[in-house]
C-alpha positions in Angstrom: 0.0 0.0 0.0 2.2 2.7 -1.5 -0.4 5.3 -0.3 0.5 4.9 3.6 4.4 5.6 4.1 4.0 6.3 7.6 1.2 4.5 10.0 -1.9 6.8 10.7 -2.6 9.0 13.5 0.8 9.3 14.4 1.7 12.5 13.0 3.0 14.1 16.4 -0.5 13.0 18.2 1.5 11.7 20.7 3.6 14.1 21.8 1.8 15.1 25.3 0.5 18.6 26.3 1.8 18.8 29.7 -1.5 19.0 31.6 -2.3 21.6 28.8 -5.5 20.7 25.8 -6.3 22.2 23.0 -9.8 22.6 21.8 -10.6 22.9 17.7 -13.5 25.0 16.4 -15.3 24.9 13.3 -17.7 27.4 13.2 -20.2 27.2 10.1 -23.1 29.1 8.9 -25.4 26.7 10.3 -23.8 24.2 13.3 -20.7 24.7 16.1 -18.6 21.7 15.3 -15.6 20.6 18.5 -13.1 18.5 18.9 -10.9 18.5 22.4 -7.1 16.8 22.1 -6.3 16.0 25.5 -2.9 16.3 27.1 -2.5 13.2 26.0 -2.9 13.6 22.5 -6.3 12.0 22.4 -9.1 13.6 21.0 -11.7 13.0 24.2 -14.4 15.6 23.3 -16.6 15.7 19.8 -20.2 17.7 19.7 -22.3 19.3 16.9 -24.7 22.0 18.0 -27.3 23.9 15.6 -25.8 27.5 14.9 -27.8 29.4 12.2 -25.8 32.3 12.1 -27.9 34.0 9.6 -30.8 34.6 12.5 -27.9 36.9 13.7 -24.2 36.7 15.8 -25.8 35.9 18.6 -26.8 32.5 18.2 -22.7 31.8 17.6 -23.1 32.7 21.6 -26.1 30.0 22.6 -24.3 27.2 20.7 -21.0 28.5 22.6 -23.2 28.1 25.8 -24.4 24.8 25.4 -21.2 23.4 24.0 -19.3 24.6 27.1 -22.0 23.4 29.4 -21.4 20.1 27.8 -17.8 20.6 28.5 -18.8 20.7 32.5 -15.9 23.8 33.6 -13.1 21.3 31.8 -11.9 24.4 29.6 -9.0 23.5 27.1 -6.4 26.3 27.5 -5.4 26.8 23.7 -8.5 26.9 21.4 -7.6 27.0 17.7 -10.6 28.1 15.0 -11.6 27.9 11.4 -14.7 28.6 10.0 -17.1 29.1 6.9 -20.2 30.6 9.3 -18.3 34.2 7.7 -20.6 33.8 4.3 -24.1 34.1 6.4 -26.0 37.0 5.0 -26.4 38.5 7.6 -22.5 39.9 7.2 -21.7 42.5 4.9 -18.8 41.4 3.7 -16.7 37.7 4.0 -14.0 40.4 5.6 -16.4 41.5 8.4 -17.7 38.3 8.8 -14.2 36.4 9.6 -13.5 39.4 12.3 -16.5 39.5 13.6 -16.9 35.3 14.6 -13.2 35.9 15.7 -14.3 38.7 17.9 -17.1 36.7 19.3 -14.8 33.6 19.7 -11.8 35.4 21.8 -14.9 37.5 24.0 -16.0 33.9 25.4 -12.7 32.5 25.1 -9.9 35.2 25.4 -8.0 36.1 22.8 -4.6 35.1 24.4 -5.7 31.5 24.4 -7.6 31.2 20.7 -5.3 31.1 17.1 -7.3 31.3 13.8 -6.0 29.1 11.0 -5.2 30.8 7.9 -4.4 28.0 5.4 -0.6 28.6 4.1 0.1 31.2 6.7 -0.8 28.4 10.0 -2.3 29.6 12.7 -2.6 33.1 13.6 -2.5 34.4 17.2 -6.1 36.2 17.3 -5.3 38.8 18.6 -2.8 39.3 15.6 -5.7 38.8 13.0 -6.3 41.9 10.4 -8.4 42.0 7.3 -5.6 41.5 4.9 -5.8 37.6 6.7 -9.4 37.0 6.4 -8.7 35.7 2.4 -7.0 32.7 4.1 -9.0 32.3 7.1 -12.3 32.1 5.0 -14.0 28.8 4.6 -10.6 27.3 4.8 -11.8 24.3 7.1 -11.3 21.9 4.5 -7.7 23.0 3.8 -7.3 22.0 7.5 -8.6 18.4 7.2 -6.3 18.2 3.9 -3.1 19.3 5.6 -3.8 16.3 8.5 -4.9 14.1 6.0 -1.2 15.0 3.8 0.5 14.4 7.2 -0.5 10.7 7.6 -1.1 9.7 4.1 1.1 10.1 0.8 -1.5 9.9 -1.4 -5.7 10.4 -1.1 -8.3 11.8 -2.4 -10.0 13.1 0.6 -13.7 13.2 0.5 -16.1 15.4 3.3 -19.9 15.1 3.0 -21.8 17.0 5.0 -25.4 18.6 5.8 -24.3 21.2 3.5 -21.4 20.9 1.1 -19.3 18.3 0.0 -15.0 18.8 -0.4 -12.9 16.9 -2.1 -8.7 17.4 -2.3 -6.5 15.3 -3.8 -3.2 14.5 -1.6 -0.2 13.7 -3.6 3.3 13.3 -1.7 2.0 14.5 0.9 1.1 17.6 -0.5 -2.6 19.0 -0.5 -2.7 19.8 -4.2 -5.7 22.3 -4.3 -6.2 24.8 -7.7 -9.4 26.7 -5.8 -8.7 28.8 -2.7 -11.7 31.0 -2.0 -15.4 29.2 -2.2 -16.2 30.6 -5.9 -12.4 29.4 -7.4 -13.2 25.7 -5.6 -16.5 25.3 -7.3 -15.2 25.8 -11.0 -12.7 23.1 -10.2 -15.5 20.9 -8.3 -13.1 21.0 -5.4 -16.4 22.6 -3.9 -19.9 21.6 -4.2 -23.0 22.9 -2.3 -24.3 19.1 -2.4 -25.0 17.8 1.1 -26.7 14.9 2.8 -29.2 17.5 5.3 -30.0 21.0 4.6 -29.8 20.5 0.7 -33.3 21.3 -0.9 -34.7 18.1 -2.5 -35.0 20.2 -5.6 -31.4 20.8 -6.3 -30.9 16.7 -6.7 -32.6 16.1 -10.1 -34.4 17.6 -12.9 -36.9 15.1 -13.3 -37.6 11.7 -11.4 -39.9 8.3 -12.7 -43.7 8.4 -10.9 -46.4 6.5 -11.4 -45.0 5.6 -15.4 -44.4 9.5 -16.0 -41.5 11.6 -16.0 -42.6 14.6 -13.2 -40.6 17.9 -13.0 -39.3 19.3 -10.0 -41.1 22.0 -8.4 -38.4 25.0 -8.0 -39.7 25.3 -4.3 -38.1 24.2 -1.2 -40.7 21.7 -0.1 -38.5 19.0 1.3 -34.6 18.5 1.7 -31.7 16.1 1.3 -33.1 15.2 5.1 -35.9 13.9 4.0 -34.1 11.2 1.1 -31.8 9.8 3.8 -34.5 9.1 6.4 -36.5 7.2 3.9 -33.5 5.4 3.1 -32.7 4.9 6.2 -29.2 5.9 6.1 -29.4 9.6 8.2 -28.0 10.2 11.3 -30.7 11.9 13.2 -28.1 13.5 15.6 -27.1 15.6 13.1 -30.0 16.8 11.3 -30.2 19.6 13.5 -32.4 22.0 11.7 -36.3 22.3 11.3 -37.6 20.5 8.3 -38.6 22.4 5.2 -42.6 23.2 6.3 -41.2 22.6 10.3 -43.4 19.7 10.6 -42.0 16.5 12.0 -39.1 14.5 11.3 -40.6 11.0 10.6 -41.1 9.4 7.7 -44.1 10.4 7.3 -43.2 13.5 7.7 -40.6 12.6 4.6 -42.8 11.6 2.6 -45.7 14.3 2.6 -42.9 16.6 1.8 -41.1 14.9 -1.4 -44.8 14.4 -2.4 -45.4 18.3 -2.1 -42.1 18.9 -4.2 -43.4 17.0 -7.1 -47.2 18.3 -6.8 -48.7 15.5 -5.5 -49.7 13.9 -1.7 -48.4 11.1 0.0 -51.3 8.9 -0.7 -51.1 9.6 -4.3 -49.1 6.2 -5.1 -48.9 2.9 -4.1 -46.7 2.4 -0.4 -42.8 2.5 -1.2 -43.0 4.7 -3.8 -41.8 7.3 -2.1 -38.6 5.2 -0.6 -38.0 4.1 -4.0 -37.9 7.5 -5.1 -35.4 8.6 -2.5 -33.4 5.7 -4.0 -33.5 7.6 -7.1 -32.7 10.9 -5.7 -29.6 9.1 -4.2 -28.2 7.7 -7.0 -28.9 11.4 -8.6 -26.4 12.9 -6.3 -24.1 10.3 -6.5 -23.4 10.6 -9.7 -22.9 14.4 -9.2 -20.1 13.5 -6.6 -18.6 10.7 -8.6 -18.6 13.4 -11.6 -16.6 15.7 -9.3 -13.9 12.7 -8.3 -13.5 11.4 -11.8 -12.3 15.1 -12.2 -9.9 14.8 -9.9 -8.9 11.7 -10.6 -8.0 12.8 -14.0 -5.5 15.2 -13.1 -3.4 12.1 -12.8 -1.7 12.8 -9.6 -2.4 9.6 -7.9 -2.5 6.1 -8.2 -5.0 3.9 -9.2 -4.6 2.4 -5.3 -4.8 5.7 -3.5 -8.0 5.4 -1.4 -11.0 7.7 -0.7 -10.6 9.4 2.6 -14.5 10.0 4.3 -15.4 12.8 6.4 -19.2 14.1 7.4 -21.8 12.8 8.3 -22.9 12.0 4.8 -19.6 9.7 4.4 -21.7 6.7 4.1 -21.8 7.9 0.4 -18.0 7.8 0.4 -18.0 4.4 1.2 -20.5 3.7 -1.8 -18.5 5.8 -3.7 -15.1 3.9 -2.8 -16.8 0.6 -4.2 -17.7 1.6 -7.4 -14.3 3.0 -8.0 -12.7 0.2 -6.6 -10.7 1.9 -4.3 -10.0 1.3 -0.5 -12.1 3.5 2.1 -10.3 4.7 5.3 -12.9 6.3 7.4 -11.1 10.1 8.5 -10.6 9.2 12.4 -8.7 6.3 11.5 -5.8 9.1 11.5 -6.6 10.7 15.2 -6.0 8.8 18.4 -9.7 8.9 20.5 -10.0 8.5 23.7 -13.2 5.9 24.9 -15.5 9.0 26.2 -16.6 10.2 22.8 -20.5 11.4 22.5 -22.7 10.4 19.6 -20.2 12.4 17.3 -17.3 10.8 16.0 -13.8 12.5 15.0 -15.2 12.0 11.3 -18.6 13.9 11.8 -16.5 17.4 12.9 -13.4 16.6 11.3 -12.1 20.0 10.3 -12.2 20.6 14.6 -10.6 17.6 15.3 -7.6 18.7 12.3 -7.1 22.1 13.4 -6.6 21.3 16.9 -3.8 18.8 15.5 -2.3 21.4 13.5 -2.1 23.5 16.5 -0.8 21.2 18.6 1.7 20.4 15.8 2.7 24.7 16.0 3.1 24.3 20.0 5.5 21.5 19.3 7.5 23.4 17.0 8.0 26.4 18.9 10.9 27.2 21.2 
């Protein structure tokens, strides 16, 4: 396995803290993502809280509440952050967006304790941060889970699938080979894609779908979401899908299926029972093939082997693993490269891995240093 020169999570996980943890953020637009490395170099601590920053800054604060709650007093005295919660609309400007979650992170926190990763330039004391940074500190998570992933691995293509987006970055001699940078220069390479497994509208997954021996357009309405496909396949992890539904009625399936009915003009009773799971079957394969369009790209850029496996991160990276098969290539699931401690909640290292890498990475910087 020419792809794994040097065994998993043992780039400098070990290396102990001294009695000292570091805590990774990833603040989004719409959940609080963390991961706490211990002073033993085990990631102990992994939680997910709803965070729609677009209802305004102050929610950043209620999800900071209950994740520090959750934490019981047990403060980590370094806290390292990345984000892509500085695109809600209710910024002016990306720039004013990345200082003003930093702002609200080193208020709770204290801005001698919290560093803001910044892609090529590391970590940057927060205090330190000034608008000519916030091009590398925006929506650079992924960049953070590439650079860990480069660190273990030789070669990858790492994959993250979440409620929202999916990433994908090849890793070639270690090397996170990227073209895109910023959100808009990621998505013309499909480095990007605003594909996810939760809060992507239903009608964004296919032009047209097969009911009842007809070919039915899709209403350009958000009547139901990605949500609603995985529960009726049975393949979403409630824990995660944080948000209301689409008409804030109830997350069942029978919930699911009154609202994929709506998005095609119909009711639920309208067809036999199962169409509508077959139909989320459909709607599965439909963004599959988007993604496997995306890593075929990739692929052809001919920077890794045929062998190089598909790295999965999000909650959505069941789909990686589906994925992996048909392109017969191994799957390594993206907390094979962390050492965990036992105590983990319901979230894994995988479901808030851009947390989990930054805190590495900072780690890593506080190993360096003199």
């Amino acid at each position: 396995m020419a792809w794994l020169s040097r065994p998993a999570h043992r780039s400098d996980v070990g290396t102990q803290l001294m009695n000292r943890s570091i805590m990774g953020w990833d603040i989004g637009g719409a959940h609080l993502k963390a991961a706490r490395l211990n002073h033993h170099g085990l990631i102990d601590f992994t939680r997910q809280e709803a965070c729609p920053l677009w209802l305004g800054l102050d929610q950043l604060d209620q999800s900071l509440d209950r994740m520090l709650t959750a934490l019981a007093g047990d403060l980590p005295v370094h806290h390292a952050i990345t984000m892509t919660g500085e695109l809600a609309d209710n910024f002016h400007s990306r720039e004013e967006g990345v200082m003003a979650l930093s702002a609200a992170m080193t208020r709770r926190l204290g801005s001698e304790r919290v560093k803001v990763f910044a892609g090529d330039k590391a970590l940057i004391p927060a205090g330190q941060l000034k608008l000519q940074d916030t091009p590398k500190v925006a929506s650079a998570n992924w960049l953070a889970s590439g650079l860990w992933v480069a660190s273990c691995l030789k070669e990858a293509m790492f994959v993250d699938v979440g409620s929202t987006t999916t990433d994908i970055l090849v890793i070639a001699d270690h090397q996170a080979l990227h073209r895109g940078y910023t959100d808009s220069e990621r998505m013309g390479y499909d480095e990007l894609l605003y594909s996810g497994i939760v809060r992507t509208p239903a009608m964004m997954l296919a032009r047209r779908v097969p009911l009842g021996g007809t070919w039915s357009g899709v209403m350009a309405e958000l009547f139901a979401s990605a949500a609603d496909v995985y529960r009726l396949t049975g393949e979403l992890p409630e824990q995660a899908d944080q948000m209301p539904a689409a008409d804030h009625g109830s997350k069942t399936p029978e919930g699911s299926r009154q609202r994929l009915a709506r998005q095609f003009g119909r009711d639920a009773g309208s067809l036999p029972e199962g169409s509508w799971e077959k139909l989320a079957v459909y709607l599965r394969e439909c963004q599959l093939a988007t993604l496997l369009d995306a890593l075929e790209l990739q692929i052809s850029r001919g920077l890794i082997s045929g062998s190089a496996p598909l790295i999965g991160a999000g909650i959505g990276r069941f789909l990686i693993k589906t994925m992996a098969s048909r392109l017969e290539r191994p799957y390594l699931d993206f907390g094979s490269l962390f050492s965990a401690s036992t105590r983990l909640t319901e979230f894994e290292i995988a479901d808030c891995g851009p947390a989990a890498a930054v805190a590495c990475l900072a780690l890593r910087e506080l190993n360096q240093s003199p």
